[in-house]
C-alpha positions in Angstrom: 26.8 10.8 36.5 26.5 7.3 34.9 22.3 8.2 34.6 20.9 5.8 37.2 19.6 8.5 39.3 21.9 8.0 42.4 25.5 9.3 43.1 27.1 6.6 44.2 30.1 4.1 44.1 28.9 3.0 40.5 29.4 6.9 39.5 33.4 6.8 40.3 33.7 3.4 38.9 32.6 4.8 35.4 34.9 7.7 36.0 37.7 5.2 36.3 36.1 3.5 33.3 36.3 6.6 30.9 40.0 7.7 32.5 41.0 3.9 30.7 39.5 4.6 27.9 36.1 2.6 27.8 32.8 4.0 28.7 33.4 6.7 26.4 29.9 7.2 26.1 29.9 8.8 29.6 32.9 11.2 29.0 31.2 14.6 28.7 29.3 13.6 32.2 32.9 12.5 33.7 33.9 15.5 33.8 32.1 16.6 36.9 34.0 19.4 38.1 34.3 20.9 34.2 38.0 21.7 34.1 37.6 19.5 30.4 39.8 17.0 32.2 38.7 13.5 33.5 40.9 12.1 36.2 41.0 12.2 40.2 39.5 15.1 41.0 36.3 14.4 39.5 36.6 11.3 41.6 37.3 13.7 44.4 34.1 15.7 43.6 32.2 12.7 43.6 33.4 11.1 46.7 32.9 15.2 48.4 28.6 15.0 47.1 28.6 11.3 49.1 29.9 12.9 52.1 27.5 15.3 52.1 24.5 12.8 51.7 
């Protein structure tokens, strides 16, 4: 999500990062579910890939 080739902690912490309103850069990747919404549950879907690792 945040580019660096891994998903990873580092991927939820810039979801959290765009949800506050900095990292906007990273926005249209936040969205990883694609309900057009940034908040937990693209946390949830990111946390749900890690498990599966």
């Amino acid at each position: 999500m945040n580019g660096d080739g891994a998903v990873d902690v580092a991927d939820i912490a810039t979801i959290i990062d765009v949800m506050a309103g900095s990292s906007l850069q990273y926005k249209d990747k936040a969205d990883v579910n694609g309900d057009y919404t940034v908040d937990v549950a693209d946390i949830a879907s990111v946390i749900d890939v890690m498990a599966e690792m």
